[in-house]
N, C-alpha and C positions, 0 to 999 in steps of 0.2 A: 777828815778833820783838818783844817786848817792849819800852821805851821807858828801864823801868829793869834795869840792870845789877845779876843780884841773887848772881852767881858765887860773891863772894866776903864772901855776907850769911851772917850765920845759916840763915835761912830755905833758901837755896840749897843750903848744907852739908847744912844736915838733910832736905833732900828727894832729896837726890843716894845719903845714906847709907839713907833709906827705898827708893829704888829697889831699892842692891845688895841690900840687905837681902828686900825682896821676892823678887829674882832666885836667891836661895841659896835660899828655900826653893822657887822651880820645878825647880833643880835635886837638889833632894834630892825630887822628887814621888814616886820610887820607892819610896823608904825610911820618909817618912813616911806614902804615902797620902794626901796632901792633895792637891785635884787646883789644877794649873796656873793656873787661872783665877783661884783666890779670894785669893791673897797678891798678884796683877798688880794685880786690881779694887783690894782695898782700897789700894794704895801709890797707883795712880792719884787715886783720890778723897784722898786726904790732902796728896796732892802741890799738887792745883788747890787747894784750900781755904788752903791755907797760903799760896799764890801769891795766892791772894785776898785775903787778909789784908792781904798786905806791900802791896796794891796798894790797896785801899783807903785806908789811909794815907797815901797821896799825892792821894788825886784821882781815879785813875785806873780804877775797878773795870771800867768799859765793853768796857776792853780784854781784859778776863782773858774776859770773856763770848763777846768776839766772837772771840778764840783758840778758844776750846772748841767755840763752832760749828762753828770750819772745822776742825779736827780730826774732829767728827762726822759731817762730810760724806765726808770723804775713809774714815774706816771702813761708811758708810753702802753708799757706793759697792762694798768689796769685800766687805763682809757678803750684802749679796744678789746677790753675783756667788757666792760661795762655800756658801749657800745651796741655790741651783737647783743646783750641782753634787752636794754631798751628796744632796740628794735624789733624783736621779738615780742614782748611787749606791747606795742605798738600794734603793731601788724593783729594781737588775738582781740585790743582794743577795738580796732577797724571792723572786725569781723562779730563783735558781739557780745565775744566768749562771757565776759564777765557781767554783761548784763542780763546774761541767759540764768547765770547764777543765781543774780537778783529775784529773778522772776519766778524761778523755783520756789526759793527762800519764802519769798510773799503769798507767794499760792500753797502753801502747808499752812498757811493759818495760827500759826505758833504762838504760842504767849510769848508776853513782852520778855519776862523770865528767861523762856527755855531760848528767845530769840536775843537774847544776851551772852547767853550761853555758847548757841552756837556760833554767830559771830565772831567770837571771843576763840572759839576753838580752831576755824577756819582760819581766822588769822595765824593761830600758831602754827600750823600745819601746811599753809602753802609758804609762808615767810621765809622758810628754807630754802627756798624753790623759785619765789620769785621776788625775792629780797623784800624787806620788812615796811618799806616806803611805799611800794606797788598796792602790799596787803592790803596797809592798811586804808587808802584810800579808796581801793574797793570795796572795803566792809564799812568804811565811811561811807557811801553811796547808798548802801543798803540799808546800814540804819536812818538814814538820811529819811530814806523813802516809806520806812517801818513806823519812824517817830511822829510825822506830820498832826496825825492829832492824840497824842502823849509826847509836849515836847520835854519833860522831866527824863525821860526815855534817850532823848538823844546824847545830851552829855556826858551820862556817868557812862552807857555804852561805848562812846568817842575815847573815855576813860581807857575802860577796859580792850579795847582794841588797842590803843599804841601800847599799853602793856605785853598783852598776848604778842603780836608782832615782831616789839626786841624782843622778847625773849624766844619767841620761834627762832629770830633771824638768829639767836648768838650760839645754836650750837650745829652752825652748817656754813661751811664755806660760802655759801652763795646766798646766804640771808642778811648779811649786814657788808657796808665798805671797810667797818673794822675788820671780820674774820675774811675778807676775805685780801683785807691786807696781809695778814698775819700766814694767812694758808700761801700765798704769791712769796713771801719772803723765806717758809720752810722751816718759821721755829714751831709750828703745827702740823703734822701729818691730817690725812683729807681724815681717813676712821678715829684720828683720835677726837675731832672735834665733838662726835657724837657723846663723848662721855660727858658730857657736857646738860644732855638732852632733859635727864631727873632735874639737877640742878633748876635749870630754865622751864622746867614744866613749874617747879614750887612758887619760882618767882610770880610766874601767874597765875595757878591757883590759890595763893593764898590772899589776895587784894582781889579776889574774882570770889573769892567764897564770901569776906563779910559785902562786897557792894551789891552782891544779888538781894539780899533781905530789904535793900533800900527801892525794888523794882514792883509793880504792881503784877500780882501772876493774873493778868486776865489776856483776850487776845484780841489783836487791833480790830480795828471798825472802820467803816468806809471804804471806798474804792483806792483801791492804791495804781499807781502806774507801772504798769507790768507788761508792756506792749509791746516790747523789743525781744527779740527772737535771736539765737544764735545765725549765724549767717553762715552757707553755704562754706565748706576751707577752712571752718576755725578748728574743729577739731582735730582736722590733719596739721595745723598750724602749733598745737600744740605738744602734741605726739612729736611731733619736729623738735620742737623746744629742748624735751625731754632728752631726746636721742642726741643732741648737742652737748646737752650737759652730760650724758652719760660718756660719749665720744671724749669730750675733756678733761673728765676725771682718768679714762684706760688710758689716754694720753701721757698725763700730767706721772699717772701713779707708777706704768709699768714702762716705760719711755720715758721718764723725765721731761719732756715736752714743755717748757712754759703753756701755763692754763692759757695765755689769749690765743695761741696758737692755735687750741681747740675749738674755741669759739669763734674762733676768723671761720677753719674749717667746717663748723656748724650753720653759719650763715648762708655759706652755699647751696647748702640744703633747704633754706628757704629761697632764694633767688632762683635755683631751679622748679623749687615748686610754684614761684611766682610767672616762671615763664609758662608754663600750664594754668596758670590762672588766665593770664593776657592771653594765651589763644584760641580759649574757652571763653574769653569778654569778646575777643573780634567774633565769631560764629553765634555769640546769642545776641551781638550789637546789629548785626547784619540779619539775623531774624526776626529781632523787633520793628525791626525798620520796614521789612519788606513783609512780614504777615500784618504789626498789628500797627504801625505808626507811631512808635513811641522811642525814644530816646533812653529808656530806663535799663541802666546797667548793675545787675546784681553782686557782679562776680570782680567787680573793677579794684586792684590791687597792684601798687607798686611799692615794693624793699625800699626804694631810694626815698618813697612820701613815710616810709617808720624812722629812717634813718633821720631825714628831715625835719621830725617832730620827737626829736631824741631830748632828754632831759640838760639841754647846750649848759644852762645856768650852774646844773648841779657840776659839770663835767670839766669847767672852766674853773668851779671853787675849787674842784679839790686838787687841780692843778694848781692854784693859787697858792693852799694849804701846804701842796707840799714841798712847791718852791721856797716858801715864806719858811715853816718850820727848817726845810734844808739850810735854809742862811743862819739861822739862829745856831741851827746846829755848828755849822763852819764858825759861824764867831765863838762860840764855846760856851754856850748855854746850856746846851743838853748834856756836856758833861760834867756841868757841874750841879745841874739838875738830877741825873742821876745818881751823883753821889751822896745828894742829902739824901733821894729819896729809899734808893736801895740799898745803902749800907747806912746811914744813919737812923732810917725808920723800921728798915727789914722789909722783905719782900713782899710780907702777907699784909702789912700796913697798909704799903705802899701802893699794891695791887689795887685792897679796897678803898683809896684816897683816889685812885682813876675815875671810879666809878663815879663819886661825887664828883668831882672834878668835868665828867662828861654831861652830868647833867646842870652844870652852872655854865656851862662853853658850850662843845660838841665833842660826841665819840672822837671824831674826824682827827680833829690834828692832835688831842690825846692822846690816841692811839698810833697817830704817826711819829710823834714824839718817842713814846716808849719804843716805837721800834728800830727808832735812830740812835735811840742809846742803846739798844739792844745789852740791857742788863743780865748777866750770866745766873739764869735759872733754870731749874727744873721744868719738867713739861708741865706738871702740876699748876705750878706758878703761873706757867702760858697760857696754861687756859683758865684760870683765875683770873687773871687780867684781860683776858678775852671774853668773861664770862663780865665781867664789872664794868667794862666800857658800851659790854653791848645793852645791857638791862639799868645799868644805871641814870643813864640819859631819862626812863621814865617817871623818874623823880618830880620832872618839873616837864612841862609841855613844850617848853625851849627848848629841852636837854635831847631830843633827836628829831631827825628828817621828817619822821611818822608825824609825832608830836605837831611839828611845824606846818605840815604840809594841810593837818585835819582843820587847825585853826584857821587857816585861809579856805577849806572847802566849807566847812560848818561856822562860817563865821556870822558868829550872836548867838550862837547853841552851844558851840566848844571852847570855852576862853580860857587865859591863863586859871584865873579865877577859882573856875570851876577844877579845874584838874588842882589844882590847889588844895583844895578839897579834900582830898584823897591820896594827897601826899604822904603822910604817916602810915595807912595799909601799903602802898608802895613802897616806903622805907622798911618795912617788916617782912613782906614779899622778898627784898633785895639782902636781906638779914638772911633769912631763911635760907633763900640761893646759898649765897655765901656758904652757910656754916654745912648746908648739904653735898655741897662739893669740898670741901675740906675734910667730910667724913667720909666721902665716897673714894676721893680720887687723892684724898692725902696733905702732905704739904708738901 
């Protein structure tokens, strides 16, 4: 925290009104097209500079400097924690993995019903695993391809997938950017987040039990596209995945290790097994060639083309986010945001005011907010708050990544609109949570 009080300078004003200002046009990124990142970056950079200014004036520049370092450190840390995961990612994209999924799902023949269901359930169950953004646009995909002719089928589905999703992602370190803020900073141990897991089951089946009665139970018709095959290395590709994430939790838990450390050293494990990909591509390239005259390479895979199709947009906002929240914070906003909100409102308030709060903004800089006050609570409380930013957001189809990301895949099938719709079984869902983890894990 900074030394001068600048809340209620100029300088403060105008950097508080450059944030919202920034923040309206993330939320309008639909509408305009302009992506996320570049109105965070620029408020960011104008925020410090301006803070630099007032500080220079005093004496004090040193300080502005060494602010922005340790800001840089702590995005440094989840940049290449998030990273290795996209690329990961990436790489089981290249190979299939998830369309293989598809193609199963389609060939059971399922009712629209029980293919709501399961959707719905896959979402919550890999979203721990491969963060809640990932899911759900792969279970967007599938319903995409399920709905074609029952389009009433695609929406309320689209529905229940970013539901399922946060709430997969909010009781596992590696399913949302919130928790896995929160596990990086250590007011959450890795097994405590699991208590979490009833909680976050309620949140989705209870807006998952009344929106099935709205689904026809009969089972699709027609040919569906089902044509893509898992490809040769995905399987091994994700067993890798796996063994990285488990590497960085023995890591992180019994070593203290910062988590990206494990995932730097988990990558390796892929670029070694990419090097046996490429030497397996030159012997079946130089086969093709010489038995049958074809150019067709099966097996052709490089780490540097995952890395180079890495989600740059997301990766640059939430350096944005947390540059921009860091300035607020040095000017003294955040402490005195947390003083209304955790000693005038109380914790449990406070907690479930995040949650609203994530779904009219984003978890994102909520959650990094609250961790730069870092207000003195209970573990309870921490994952109360971690439980409220990560399921909250599904309130409104703005309110998280999932949300946003499905309206640009399913767009004219997935609107605000429609998720609108089915706000108030969401708000009851997010009730339920709430009062299930206050009974479970206390206050």
């Amino acid at each position: 925290m900074g030394t001068i009080d600048l809340t209620t300078s100029m300088t403060g004003m105008i950097c508080l009104a450059i944030f919202i200002g920034a923040y309206a046009f993330v939320i309008l990124e639909e509408k305009l097209h302009l992506r996320k990142c570049k109105p965070v970056l620029f408020a960011a950079g104008l925020i410090w500079v301006l803070i630099a200014f007032a500080y220079k004036k005093t004496g004090h520049a040193e300080e502005v400097s060494e602010s922005i370092r340790h800001q840089l450190v702590e995005f440094a840390e989840l940049f290449f924690f998030l990273l290795v995961a996209m690329t990961y990612i990436n790489a089981m994209v290249y190979r299939n993995v998830f369309e293989g999924l598809k193609k199963k799902l389609i060939e059971k023949r399922y009712s629209y019903r029980k293919l709501f269901w399961i959707t719905g359930l896959i979402a919550f169950f890999i979203s721990p695993v491969i963060d809640n953004l990932t899911a759900a646009l792969i279970l967007c995909a599938v319903v995409m391809a399920i709905g074609k002719n029952y389009k009433a089928f695609i929406p309320i589905a689209c529905v229940n997938i970013v539901v399922a999703a946060n709430a997969g992602g909010a009781f596992s370190p590696f399913g949302d950017l919130t928790t896995l803020m929160v596990w990086q900073k250590g007011t959450v141990h890795f097994w405590e987040f699991f208590r979490l897991f009833i909680p976050a089951a309620v949140n989705f089946l209870v807006p998952a039990f009344v929106m099935q009665f709205f689904i026809a139970n009969e089972v699709p018709e027609g040919a569906l596209d089902a044509d893509l095959q898992t490809k040769k290395g995905g399987g091994a590709i994700v067993v890798l995945f796996l063994f990285t994430i488990l590497t960085t939790v023995f890591l992180h838990l019994y070593l203290h290790i910062p988590a990206f450390f494990g995932m730097l050293l988990g990558l390796t494990y892929l670029t070694i097994y990419d090097y046996f990909l490429q030497q397996r591509n030159k012997r079946w390239t130089k086969f093709m060639h010489k038995v049958l005259q074809t150019p067709n390479d099966p097996t052709k895979y490089s780490v540097f083309d995952g890395i180079a199709q890495a989600e740059w947009d997301t990766l640059f906002f939430f350096y944005g986010v947390i540059m921009a929240v860091g300035g607020l914070g040095f000017i003294g906003y955040l402490e005195w945001t947390s003083e209304f909100m955790y000693n005038d409102l109380g914790h449990t308030t406070a907690n479930v005011l995040v949650g609203v709060l994530s779904a009219l903004v984003d978890n994102i800089p909520v959650m990094f907010s609250v961790l730069a006050m870092h207000p003195d609570m209970s573990t309870s409380q921490w994952l109360l708050v971690t439980l409220s930013a990560g399921v909250g957001g599904s309130m409104l189809s703005v309110g998280s990544a999932a949300g946003v990301a499905i309206m640009g895949q399913a767009k004219g099938h997935y609107t605000f609109m429609q998720h609108l719709k089915w706000t108030p079984v969401i708000i009851l869902g997010f009730a339920a949570s709430v009062g299930v983890h206050l009974l479970l894990n206390g206050v």
